[in-house]
C-alpha positions as a printed Julia matrix, in Angstrom:
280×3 Matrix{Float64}:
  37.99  -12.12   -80.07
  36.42  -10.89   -83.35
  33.15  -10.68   -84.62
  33.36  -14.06   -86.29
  33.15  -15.75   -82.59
  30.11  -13.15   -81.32
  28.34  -14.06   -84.13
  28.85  -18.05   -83.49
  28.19  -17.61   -79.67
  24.71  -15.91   -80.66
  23.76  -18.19   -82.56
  24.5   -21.1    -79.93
  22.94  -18.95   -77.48
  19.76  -18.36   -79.36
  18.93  -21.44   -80.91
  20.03  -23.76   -78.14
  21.62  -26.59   -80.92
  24.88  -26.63   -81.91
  23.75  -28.18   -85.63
  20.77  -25.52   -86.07
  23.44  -22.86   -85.3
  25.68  -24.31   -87.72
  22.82  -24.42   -90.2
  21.89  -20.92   -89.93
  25.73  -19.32   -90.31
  26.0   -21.73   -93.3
  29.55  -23.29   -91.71
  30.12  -26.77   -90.89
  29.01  -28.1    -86.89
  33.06  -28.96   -86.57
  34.12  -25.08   -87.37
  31.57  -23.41   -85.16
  32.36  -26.02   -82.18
  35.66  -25.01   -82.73
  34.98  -21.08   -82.54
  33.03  -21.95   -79.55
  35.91  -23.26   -78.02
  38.51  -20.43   -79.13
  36.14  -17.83   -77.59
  35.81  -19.97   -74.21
  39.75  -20.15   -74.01
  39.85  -16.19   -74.6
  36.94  -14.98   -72.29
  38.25  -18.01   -69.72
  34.96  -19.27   -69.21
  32.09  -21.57   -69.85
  29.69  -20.28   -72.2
  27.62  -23.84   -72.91
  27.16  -27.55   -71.71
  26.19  -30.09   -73.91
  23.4   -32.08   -73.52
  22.27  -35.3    -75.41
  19.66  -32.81   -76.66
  20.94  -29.28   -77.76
  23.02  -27.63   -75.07
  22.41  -25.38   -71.57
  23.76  -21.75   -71.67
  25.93  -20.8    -68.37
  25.59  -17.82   -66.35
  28.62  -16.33   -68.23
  27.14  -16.35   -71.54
  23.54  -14.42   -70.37
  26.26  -11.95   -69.03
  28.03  -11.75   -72.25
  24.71  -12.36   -74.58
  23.58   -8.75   -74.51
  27.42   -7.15   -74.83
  27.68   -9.63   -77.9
  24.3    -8.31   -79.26
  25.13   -5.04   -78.88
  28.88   -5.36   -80.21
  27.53   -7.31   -83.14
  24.76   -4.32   -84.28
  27.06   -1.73   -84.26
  29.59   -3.95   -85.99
  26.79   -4.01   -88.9
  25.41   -0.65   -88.85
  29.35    0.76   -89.32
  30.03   -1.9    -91.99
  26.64   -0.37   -93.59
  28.09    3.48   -93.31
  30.21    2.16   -96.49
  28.09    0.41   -98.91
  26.24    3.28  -100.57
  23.28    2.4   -102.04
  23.23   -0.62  -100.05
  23.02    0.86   -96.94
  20.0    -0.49   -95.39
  18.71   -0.93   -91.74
  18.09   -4.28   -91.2
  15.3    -5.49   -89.01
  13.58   -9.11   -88.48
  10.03   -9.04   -87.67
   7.49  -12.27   -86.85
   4.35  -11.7    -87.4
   1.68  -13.96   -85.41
  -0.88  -15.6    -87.18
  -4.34  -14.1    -86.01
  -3.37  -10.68   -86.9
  -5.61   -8.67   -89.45
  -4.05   -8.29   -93.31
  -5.07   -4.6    -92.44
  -3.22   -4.13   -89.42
  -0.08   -5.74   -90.85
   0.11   -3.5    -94.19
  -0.79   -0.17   -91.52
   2.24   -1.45   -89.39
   4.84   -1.83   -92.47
   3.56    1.25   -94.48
   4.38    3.26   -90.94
   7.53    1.11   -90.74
   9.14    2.38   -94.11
   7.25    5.78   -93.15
   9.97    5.45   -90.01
  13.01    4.21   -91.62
  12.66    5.29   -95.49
  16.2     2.72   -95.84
  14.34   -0.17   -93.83
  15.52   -3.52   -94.83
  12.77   -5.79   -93.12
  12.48   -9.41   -93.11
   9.35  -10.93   -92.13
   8.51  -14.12   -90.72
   5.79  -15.97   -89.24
   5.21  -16.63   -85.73
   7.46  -16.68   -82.98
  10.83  -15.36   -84.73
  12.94  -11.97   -85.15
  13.84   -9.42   -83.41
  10.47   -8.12   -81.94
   6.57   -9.77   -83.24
   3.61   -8.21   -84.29
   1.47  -10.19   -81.81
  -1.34   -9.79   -79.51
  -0.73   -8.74   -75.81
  -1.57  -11.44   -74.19
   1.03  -13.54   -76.52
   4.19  -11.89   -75.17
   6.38  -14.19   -73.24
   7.1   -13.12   -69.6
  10.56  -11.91   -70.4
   9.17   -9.57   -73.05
   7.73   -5.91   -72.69
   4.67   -4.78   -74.98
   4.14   -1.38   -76.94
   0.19   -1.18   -78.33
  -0.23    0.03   -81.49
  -4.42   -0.92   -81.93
  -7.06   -1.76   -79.47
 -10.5    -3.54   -81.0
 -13.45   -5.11   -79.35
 -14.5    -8.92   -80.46
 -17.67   -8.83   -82.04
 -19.86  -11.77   -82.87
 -19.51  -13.02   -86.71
 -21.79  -15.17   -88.31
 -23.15  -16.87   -91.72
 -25.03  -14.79   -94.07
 -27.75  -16.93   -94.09
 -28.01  -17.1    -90.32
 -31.48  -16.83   -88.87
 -29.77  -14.22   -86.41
 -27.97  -12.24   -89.05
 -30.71   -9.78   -89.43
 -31.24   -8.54   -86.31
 -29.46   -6.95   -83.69
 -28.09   -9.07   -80.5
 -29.71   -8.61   -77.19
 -29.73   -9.29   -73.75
 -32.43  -11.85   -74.55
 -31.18  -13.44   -77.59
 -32.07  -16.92   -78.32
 -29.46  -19.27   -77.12
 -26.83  -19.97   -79.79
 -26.59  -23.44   -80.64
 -23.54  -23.26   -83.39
 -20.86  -21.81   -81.34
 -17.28  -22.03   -82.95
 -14.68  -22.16   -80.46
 -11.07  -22.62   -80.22
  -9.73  -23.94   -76.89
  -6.37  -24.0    -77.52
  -6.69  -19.99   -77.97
  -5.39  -17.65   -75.58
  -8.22  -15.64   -75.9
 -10.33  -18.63   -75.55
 -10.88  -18.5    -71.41
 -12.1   -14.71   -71.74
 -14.66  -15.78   -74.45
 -16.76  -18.59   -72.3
 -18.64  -15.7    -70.53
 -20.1   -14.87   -73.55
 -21.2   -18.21   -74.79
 -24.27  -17.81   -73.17
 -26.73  -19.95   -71.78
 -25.37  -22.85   -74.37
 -21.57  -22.97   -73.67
 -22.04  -26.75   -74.77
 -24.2   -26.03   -78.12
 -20.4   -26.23   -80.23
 -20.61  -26.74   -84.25
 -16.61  -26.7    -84.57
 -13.43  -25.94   -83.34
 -10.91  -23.93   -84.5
  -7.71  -23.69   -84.27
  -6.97  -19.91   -84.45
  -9.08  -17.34   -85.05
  -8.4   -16.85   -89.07
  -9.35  -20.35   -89.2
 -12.64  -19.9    -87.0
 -13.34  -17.06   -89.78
 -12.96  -19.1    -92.11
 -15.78  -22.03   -90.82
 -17.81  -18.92   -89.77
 -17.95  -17.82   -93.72
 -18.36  -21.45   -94.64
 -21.4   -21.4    -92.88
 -20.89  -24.17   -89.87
 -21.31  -21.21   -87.12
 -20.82  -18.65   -85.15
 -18.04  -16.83   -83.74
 -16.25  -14.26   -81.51
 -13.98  -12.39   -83.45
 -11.83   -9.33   -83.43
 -12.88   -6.68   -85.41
 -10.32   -6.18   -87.45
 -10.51   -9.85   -88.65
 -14.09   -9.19   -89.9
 -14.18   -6.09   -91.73
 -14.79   -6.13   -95.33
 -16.29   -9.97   -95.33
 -18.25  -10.77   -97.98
 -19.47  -14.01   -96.53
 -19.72  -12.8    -92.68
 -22.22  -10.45   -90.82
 -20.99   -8.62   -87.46
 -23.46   -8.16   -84.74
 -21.94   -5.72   -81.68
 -23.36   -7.62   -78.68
 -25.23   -5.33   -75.75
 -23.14   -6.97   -73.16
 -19.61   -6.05   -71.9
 -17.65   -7.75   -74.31
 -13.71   -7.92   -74.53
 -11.15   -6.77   -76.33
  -7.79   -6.79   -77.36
  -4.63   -4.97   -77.96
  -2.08   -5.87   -80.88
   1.53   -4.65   -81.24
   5.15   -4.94   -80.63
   6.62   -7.76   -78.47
  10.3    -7.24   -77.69
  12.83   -8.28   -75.17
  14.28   -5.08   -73.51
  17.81   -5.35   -75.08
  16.62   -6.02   -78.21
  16.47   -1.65   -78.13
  19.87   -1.85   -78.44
  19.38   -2.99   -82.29
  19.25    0.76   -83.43
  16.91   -0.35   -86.07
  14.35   -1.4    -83.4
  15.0     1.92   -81.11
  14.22    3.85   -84.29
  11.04    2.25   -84.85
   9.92    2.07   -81.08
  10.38    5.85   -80.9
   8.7     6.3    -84.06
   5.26    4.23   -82.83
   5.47    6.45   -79.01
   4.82    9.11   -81.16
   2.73    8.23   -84.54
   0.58    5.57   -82.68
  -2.34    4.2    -85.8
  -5.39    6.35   -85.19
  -7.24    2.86   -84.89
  -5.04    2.98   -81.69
  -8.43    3.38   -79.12
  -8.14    4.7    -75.56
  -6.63    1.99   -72.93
């Protein structure tokens, strides 16, 4: 066994496709089915059944997936000891898409702040080895460190007859609502809709893009606060009425820690949390 077959069997393992896999180490499907196999015949067990679509994982290979992981990292970080001014830390980060520009450059300038040899590759959405992401994002398998809390606020049009004054209790019903169903944060959101949860001028399908209708001028919105700030086109009214909020940063599987690049950065942030960080 050699770090040629952990690096095929977490591949496998993680993308569930035998041709993907191949794809991303750049070798043909025939040579990593074949290091599949040579690993199998050495460990003396299953690691993966094909399917006619992609292939299952066995209980042998979740045993072996975080020893490989592991075995892997340190594999890299020693191979990095000896390339001078090459040695970086490597670290893959996905970054969800309704996160605030601000709140992304605050997270990498503490990053490098961290880890002054940082080599970080971003991505978006679902992908890397932890996300920038909101809480209520993070699969069930993965554990959550907060880095900012921020309450929603209600955006709207410049022009909007409600965009000079301040909301109230009483406030006319809304009529223009923007929504976006298909949100996660969309459920927690209804109660504040009013007495006109029907009166809808559009539909979005994030929150950036509900921003972007509200500056267009088709409606009105609950946003994060973050998202707002510094909007030409937008006006924020704070409503007088419990409104929510939410919490944004790191999702990570537990043994992703064992990436020392990761651990660095996770006990960096229990530390230096952003002083945007508010109270839980």
């Amino acid at each position: 066994m050699d770090i040629r077959h952990l690096k095929a069997f977490l591949a496998v393992f993680e993308e569930r496709n035998i041709t993907a896999a191949a794809q991303r180490l750049f070798i043909s499907q025939p040579t990593l089915s074949v290091t599949i196999k040579q690993l199998e015949e050495e460990l003396g067990a299953t690691l993966f059944v094909r399917q006619p679509r992609g292939v299952d994982v066995s209980d042998e290979a979740r045993v072996l997936y975080p020893q490989a992981r592991r075995m892997v990292a340190e594999a890299d970080a020693l191979a990095q000891l000896f390339r001078g001014r090459e040695n970086r830390a490597p670290l893959t980060l996905g970054i969800e898409g309704d996160i605030a520009d601000s709140q992304i450059e605050a997270f990498l300038r503490m990053a490098h702040q961290a880890l002054p040899n940082l080599l970080l590759t971003l991505e978006e959405g679902c992908h890397g080895d932890a996300r920038l992401a909101v809480e209520e994002m993070c699969c069930e398998d993965e554990l959550f460190l907060p880095l900012w809390e921020e309450p929603y606020v209600m955006a709207l049009p410049l022009k909007h007859p409600m965009a000079k004054g301040e909301a109230g209790p009483a406030w006319t019903p809304i009529d223009d609502w923007i929504t976006c169903p298909q949100h996660p944060s969309h459920q927690r959101l209804m109660a504040l809709y009013g007495r006109s949860p029907q009166a809808v001028a559009g539909h979005a399908g994030s929150l950036k893009q509900a921003l972007h209708m509200v500056a267009a001028g088709v409606g009105v919105a609950m946003l994060p606060q973050s998202l707002v700030n510094g909007h030409e086109r937008v006006v924020t009214r704070a409503l007088h009425l419990p409104a929510p909020t939410r919490r944004v940063g790191l999702c990570y599987a537990a043994q992703a820690l064992e990436l020392p690049t990761l651990r660095g950065l996770y006990e960096y942030f229990q530390v230096n949390r952003p002083m945007a960080m508010a109270a839980a």
